[in-house]
Short mmCIF file of the C-alpha atoms (twelve columns), coordinates in Angstrom:
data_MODEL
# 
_entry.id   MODEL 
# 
loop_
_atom_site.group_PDB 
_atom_site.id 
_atom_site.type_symbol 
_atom_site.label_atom_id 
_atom_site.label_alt_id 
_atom_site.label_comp_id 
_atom_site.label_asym_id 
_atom_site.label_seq_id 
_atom_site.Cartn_x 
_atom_site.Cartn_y 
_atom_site.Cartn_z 
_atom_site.pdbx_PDB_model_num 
ATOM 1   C CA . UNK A 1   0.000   0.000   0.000  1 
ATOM 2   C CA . UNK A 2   1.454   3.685   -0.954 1 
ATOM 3   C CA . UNK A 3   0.561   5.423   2.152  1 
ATOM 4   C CA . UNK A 4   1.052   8.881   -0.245 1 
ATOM 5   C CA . UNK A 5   3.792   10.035  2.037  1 
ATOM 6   C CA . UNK A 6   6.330   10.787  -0.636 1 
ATOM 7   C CA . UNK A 7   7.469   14.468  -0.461 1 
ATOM 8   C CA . UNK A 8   5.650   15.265  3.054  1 
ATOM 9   C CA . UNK A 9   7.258   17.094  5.303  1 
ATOM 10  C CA . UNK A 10  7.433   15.808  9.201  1 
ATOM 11  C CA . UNK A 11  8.403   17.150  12.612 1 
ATOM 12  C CA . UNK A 12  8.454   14.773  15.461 1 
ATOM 13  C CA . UNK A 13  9.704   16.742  18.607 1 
ATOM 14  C CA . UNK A 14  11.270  14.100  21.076 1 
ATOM 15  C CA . UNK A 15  12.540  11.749  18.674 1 
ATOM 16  C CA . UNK A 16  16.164  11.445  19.875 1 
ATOM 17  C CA . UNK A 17  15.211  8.513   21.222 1 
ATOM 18  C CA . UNK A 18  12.023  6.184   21.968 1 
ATOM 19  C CA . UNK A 19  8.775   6.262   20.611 1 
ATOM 20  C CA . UNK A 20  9.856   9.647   18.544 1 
ATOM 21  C CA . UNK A 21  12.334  8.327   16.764 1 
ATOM 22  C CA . UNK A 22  10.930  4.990   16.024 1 
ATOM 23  C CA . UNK A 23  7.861   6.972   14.255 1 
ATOM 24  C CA . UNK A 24  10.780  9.037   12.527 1 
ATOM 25  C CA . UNK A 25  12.359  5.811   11.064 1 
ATOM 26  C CA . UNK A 26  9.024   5.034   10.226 1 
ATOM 27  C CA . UNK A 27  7.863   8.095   8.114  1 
ATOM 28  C CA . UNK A 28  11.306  8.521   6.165  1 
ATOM 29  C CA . UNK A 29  11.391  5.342   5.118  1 
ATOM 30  C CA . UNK A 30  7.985   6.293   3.582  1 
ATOM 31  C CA . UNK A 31  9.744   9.274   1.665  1 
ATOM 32  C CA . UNK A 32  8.610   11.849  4.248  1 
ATOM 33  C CA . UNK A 33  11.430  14.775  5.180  1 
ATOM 34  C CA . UNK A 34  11.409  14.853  8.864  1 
ATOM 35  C CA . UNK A 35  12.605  17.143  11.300 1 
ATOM 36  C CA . UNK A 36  13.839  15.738  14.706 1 
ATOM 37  C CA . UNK A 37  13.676  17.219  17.814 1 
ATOM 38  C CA . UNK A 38  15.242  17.015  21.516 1 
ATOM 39  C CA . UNK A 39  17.243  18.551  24.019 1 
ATOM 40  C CA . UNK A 40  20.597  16.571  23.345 1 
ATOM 41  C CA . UNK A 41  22.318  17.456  19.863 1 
ATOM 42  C CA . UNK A 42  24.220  14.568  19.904 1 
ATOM 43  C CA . UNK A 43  21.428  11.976  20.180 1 
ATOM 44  C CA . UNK A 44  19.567  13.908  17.318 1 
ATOM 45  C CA . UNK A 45  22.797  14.281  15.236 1 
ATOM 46  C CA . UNK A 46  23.274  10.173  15.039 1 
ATOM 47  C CA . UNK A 47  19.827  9.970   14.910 1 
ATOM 48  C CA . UNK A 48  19.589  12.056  11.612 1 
ATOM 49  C CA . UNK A 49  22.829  10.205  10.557 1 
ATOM 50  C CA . UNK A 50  21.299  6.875   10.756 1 
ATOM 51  C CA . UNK A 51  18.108  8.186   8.569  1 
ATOM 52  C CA . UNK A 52  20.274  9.573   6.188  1 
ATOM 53  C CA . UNK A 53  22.510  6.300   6.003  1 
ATOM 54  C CA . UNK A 54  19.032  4.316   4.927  1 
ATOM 55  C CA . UNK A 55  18.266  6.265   1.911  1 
ATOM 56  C CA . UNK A 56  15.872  8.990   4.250  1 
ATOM 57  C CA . UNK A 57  15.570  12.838  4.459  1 
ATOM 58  C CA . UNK A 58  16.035  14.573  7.827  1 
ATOM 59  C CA . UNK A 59  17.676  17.140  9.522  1 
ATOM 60  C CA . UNK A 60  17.332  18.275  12.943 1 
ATOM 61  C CA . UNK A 61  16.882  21.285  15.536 1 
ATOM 62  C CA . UNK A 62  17.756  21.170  19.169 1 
ATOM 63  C CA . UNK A 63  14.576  22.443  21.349 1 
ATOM 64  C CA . UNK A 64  13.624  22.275  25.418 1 
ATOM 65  C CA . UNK A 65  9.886   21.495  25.893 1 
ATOM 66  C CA . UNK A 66  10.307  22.778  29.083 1 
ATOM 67  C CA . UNK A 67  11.259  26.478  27.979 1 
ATOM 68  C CA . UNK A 68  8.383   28.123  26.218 1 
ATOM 69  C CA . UNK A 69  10.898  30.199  24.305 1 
ATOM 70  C CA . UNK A 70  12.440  27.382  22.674 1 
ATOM 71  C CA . UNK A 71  9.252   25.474  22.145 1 
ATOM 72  C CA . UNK A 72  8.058   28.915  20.065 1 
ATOM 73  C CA . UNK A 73  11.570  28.978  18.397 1 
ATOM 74  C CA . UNK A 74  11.291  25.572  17.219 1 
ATOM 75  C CA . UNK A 75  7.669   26.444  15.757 1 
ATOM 76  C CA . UNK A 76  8.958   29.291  13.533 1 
ATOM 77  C CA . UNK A 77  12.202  27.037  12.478 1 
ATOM 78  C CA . UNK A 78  10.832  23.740  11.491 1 
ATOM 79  C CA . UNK A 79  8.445   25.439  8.760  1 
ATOM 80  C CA . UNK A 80  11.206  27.352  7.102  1 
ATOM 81  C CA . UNK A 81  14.195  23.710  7.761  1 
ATOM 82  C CA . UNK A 82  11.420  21.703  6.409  1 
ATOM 83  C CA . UNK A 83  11.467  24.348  3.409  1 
ATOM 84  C CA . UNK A 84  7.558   25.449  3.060  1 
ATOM 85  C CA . UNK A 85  5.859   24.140  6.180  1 
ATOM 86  C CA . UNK A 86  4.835   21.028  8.121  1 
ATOM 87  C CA . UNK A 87  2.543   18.427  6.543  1 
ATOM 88  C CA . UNK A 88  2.638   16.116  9.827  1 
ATOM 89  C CA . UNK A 89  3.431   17.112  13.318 1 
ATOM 90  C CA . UNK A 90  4.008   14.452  15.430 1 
ATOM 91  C CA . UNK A 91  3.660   15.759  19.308 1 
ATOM 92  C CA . UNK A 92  5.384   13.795  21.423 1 
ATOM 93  C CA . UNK A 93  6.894   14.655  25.525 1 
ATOM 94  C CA . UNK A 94  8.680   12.867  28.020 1 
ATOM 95  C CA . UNK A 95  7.107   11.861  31.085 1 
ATOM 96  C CA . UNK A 96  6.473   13.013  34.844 1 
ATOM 97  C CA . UNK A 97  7.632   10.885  37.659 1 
ATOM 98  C CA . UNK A 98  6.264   8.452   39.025 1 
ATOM 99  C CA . UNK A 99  4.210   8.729   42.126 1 
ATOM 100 C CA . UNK A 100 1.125   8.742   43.378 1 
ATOM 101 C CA . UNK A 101 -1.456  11.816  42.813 1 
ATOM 102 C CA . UNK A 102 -2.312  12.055  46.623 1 
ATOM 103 C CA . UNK A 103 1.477   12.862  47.025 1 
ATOM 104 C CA . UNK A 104 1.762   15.169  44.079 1 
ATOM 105 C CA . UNK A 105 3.767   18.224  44.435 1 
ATOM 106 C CA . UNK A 106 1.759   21.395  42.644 1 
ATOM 107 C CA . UNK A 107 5.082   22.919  41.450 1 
ATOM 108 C CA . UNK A 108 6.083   19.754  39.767 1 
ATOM 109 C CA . UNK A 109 2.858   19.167  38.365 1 
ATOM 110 C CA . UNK A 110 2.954   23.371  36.774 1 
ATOM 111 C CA . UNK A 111 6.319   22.631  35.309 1 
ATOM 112 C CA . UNK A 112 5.351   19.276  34.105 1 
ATOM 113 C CA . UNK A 113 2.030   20.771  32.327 1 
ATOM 114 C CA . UNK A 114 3.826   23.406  30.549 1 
ATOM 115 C CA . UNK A 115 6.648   20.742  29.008 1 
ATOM 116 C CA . UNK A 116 3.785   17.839  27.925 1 
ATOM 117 C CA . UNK A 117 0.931   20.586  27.108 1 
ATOM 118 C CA . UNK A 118 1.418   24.003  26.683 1 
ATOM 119 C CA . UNK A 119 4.558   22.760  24.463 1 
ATOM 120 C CA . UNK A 120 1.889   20.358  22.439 1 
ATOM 121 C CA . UNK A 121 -0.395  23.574  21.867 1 
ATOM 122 C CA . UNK A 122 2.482   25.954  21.255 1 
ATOM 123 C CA . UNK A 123 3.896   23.663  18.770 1 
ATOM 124 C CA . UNK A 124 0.372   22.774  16.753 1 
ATOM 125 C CA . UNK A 125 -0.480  26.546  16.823 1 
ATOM 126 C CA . UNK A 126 2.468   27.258  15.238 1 
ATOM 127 C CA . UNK A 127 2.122   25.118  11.698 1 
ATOM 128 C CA . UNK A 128 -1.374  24.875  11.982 1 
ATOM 129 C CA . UNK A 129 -2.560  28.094  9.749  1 
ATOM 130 C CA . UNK A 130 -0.382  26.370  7.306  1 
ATOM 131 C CA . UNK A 131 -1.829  22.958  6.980  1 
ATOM 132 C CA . UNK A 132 -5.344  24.882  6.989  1 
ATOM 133 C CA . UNK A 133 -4.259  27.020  3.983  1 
ATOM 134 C CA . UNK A 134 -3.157  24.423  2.105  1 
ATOM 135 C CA . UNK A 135 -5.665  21.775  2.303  1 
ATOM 136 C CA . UNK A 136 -3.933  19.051  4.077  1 
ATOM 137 C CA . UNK A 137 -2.263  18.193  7.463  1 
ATOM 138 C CA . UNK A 138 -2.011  15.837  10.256 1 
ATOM 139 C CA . UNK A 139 -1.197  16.194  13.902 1 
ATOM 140 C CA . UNK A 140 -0.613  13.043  15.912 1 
ATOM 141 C CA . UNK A 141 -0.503  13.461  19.840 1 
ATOM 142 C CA . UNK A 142 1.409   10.603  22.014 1 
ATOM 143 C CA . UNK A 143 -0.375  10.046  24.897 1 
ATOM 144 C CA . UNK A 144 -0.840  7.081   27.370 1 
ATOM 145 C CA . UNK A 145 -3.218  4.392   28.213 1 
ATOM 146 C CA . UNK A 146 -3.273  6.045   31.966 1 
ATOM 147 C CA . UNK A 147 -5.939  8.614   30.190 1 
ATOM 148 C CA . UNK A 148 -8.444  5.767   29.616 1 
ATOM 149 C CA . UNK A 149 -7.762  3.404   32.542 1 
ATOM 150 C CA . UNK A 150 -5.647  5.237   35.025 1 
ATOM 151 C CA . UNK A 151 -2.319  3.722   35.868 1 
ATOM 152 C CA . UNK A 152 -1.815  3.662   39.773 1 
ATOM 153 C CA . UNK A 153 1.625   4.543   39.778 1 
ATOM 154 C CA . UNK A 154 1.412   7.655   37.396 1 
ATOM 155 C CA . UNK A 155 -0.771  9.964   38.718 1 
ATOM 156 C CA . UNK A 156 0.804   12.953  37.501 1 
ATOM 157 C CA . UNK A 157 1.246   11.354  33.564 1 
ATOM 158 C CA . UNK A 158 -2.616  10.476  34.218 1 
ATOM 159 C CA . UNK A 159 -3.979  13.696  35.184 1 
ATOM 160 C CA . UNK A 160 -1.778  16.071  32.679 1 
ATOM 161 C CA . UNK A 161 -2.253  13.754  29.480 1 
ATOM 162 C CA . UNK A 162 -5.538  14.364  30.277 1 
ATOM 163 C CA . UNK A 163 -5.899  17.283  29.784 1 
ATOM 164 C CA . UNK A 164 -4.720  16.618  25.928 1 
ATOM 165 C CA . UNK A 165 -7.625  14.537  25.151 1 
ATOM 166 C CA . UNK A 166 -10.014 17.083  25.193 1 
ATOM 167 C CA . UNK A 167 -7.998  19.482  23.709 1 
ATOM 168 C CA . UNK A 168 -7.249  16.897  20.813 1 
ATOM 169 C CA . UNK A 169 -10.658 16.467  20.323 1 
ATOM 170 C CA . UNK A 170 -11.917 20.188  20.499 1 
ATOM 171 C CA . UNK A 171 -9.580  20.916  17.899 1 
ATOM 172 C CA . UNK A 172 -10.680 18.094  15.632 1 
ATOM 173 C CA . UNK A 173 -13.829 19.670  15.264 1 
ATOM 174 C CA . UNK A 174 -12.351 22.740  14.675 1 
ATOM 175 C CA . UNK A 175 -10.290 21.739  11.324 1 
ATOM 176 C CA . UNK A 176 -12.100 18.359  9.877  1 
ATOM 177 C CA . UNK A 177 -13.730 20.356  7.217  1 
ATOM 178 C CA . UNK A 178 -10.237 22.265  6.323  1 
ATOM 179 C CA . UNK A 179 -8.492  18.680  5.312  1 
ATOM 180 C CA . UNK A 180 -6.844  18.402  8.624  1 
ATOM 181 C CA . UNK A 181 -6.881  15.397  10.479 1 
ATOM 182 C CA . UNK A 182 -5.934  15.580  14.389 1 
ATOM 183 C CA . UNK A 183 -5.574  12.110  16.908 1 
ATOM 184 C CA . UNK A 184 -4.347  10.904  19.797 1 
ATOM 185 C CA . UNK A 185 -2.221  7.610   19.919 1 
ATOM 186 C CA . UNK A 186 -1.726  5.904   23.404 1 
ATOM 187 C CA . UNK A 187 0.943   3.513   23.482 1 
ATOM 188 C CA . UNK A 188 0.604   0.961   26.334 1 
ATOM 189 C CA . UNK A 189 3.545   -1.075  27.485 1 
ATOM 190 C CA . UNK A 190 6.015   -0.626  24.494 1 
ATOM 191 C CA . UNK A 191 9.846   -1.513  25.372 1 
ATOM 192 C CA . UNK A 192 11.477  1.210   25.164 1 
ATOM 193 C CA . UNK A 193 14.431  3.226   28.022 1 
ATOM 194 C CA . UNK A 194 10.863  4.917   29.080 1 
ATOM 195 C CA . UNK A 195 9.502   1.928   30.024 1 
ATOM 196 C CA . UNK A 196 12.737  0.326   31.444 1 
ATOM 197 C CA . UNK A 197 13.145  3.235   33.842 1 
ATOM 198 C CA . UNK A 198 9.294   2.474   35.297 1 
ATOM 199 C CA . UNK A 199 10.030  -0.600  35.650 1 
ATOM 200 C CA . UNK A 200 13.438  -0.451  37.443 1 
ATOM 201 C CA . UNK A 201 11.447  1.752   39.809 1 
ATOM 202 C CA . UNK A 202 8.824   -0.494  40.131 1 
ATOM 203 C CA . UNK A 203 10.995  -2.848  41.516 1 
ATOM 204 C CA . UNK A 204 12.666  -0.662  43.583 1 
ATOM 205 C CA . UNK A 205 9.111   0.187   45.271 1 
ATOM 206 C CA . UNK A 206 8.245   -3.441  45.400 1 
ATOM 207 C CA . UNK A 207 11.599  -5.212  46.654 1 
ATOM 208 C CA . UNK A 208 10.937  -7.461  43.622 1 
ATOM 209 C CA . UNK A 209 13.930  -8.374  40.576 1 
ATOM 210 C CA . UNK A 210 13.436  -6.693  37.865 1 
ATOM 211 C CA . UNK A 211 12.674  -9.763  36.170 1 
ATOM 212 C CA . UNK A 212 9.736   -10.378 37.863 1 
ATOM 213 C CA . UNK A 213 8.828   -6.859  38.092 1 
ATOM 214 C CA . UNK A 214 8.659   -7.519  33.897 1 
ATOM 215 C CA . UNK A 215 7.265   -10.690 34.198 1 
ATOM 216 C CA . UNK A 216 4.234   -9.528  36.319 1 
ATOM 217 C CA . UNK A 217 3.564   -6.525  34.054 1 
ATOM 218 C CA . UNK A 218 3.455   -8.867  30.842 1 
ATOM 219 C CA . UNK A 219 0.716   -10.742 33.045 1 
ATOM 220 C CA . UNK A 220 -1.658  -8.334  32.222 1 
ATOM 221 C CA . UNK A 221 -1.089  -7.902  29.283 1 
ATOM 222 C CA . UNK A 222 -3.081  -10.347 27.090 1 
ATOM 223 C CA . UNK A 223 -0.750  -10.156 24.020 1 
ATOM 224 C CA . UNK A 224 1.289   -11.741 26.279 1 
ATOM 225 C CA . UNK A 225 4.552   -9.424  25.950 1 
ATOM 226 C CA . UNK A 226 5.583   -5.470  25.425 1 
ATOM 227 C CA . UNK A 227 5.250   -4.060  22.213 1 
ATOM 228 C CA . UNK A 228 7.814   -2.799  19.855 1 
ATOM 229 C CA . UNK A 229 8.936   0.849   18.844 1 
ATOM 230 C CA . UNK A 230 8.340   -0.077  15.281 1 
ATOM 231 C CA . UNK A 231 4.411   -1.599  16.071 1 
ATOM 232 C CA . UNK A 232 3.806   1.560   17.657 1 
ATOM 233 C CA . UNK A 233 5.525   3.476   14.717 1 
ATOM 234 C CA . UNK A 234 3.651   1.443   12.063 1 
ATOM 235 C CA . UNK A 235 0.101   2.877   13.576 1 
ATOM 236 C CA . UNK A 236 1.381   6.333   13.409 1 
ATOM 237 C CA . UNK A 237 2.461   6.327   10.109 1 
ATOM 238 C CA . UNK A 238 -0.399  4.993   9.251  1 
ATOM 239 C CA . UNK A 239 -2.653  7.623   10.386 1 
ATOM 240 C CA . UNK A 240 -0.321  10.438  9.214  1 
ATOM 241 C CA . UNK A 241 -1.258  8.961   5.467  1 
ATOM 242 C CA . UNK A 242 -3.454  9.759   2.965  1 
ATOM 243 C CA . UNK A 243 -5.423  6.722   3.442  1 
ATOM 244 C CA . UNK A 244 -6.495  7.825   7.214  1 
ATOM 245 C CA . UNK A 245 -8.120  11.034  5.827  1 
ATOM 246 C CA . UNK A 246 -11.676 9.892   7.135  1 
ATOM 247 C CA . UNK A 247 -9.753  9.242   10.862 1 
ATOM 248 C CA . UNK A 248 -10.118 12.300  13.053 1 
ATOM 249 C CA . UNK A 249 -10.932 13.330  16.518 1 
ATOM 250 C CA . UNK A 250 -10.090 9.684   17.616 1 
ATOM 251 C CA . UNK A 251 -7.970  8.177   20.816 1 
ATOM 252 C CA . UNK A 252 -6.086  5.245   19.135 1 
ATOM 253 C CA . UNK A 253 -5.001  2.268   21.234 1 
ATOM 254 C CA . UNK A 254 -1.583  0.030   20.656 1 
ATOM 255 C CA . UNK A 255 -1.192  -1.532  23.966 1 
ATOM 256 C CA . UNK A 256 -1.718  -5.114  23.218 1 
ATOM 257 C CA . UNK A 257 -5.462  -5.462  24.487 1 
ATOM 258 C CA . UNK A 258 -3.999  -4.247  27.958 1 
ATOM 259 C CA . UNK A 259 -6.658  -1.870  28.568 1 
ATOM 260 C CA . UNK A 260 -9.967  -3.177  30.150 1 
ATOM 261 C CA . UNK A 261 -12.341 -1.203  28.659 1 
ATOM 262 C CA . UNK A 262 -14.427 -1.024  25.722 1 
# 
């Protein structure tokens, strides 16, 4: 299947590494240009490297999520490095740690909100007037499965990805009619150094090994194991194609069954 991603241009912000880069792998081998971007220029640079060495187009900008001044900096720069504007934005944050929400600190949790949403909304404000003009865009949000079925151990991930869902949606609405397509993908338990720090702290809460600190999360999972970066990848391409056009305003689950709910 052509997935009509030839000549796109893509910015993935927190793709040194992880989920980001996986789905950057993912969309240049589809033809896409992408633009990586992360707080550590040497991670992006041999990132972009090992694109380039497969055939791909991408290039890279170093950015904080955390500083609103960089996050509006890398808005105005990846339209012009991309070299007419951003077809696909692919929003993507680290995480909070972990903890429980009774024991939240409020400072934490304002410094967290600003880095996983006020950087999402900076960034999609920024290229969205251009996708509108021109007919055709797509903006794919990482999020988690704590937004559906909240994860005990991540209270603060659960209550500030949140928040993203109904912004996601809200804007859906907004820009269906203008060719623009806007969704939220929640990875569950893909293995990646995210999900190997969790679960090294896990264990460390526990007393367990970290083997069967693993071996107790793949329990419930009914796939049986952790997914991989590319899975997860191969969804998101997928919806930033041509052939998702009719897929907006939706939460989209790759977690293996994991989650309980309908």
């Amino acid at each position: 299947m052509d997935l009509g991603l030839s000549g796109k241009r893509a910015c993935v912000m927190a793709s040194s590494r992880g989920l980001g880069l996986g789905i950057a792998q993912a969309l240049a081998a589809e033809g896409a240009s992408v633009l990586l971007s992360g707080r550590s220029e040497d991670k992006l640079a041999a990132a972009v490297e090992g694109i380039r060495a497969t055939g791909g187009t991408a290039d890279y900008i170093v950015a904080d999520l955390s500083d609103k001044a960089s996050v509006q900096t890398l808005g105005k720069l990846a339209e012009d490095t991309l070299g007419g504007g951003v077809d696909i934005l692919v929003n993507n944050t680290g995480g909070p740690p972990p903890g429980k929400m009774v024991d939240a600190d409020t400072d934490v949790l304002a410094s967290h909100f600003d880095a996983m949403v006020m950087s999402v909304v900076t960034m999609t404000q920024a290229v969205m007037p251009g996708m509108r003009a021109r007919g055709w865009g797509r903006v794919i949000t990482l999020g988690s499965s704590g937004v559906i079925q909240p994860i005990p151990t991540l209270g603060l991930s659960n209550a500030i990805r949140s928040a993203l869902v109904g912004w996601s949606k809200s804007l859906s609405t907004d820009v269906a009619a203008d060719g623009v397509t806007v969704n939220m993908l929640l990875p569950g338990r893909i293995h990646t150094e995210r999900v190997d720090e969790l679960d090294g702290a896990a264990a460390k809460r526990s007393g367990a090994s970290l083997d069967d600190t693993r071996a107790a999360s793949r329990a419930t999972i009914p796939a049986g194991r952790y997914g991989t970066v590319a899975e997860f990848a191969a969804v998101a391409t997928f919806l930033a194609s041509q052939q998702a056009s009719y897929v907006t305003g939706s939460l989209i689950r790759c977690d293996g069954g994991s989650i309980k709910s309908v």
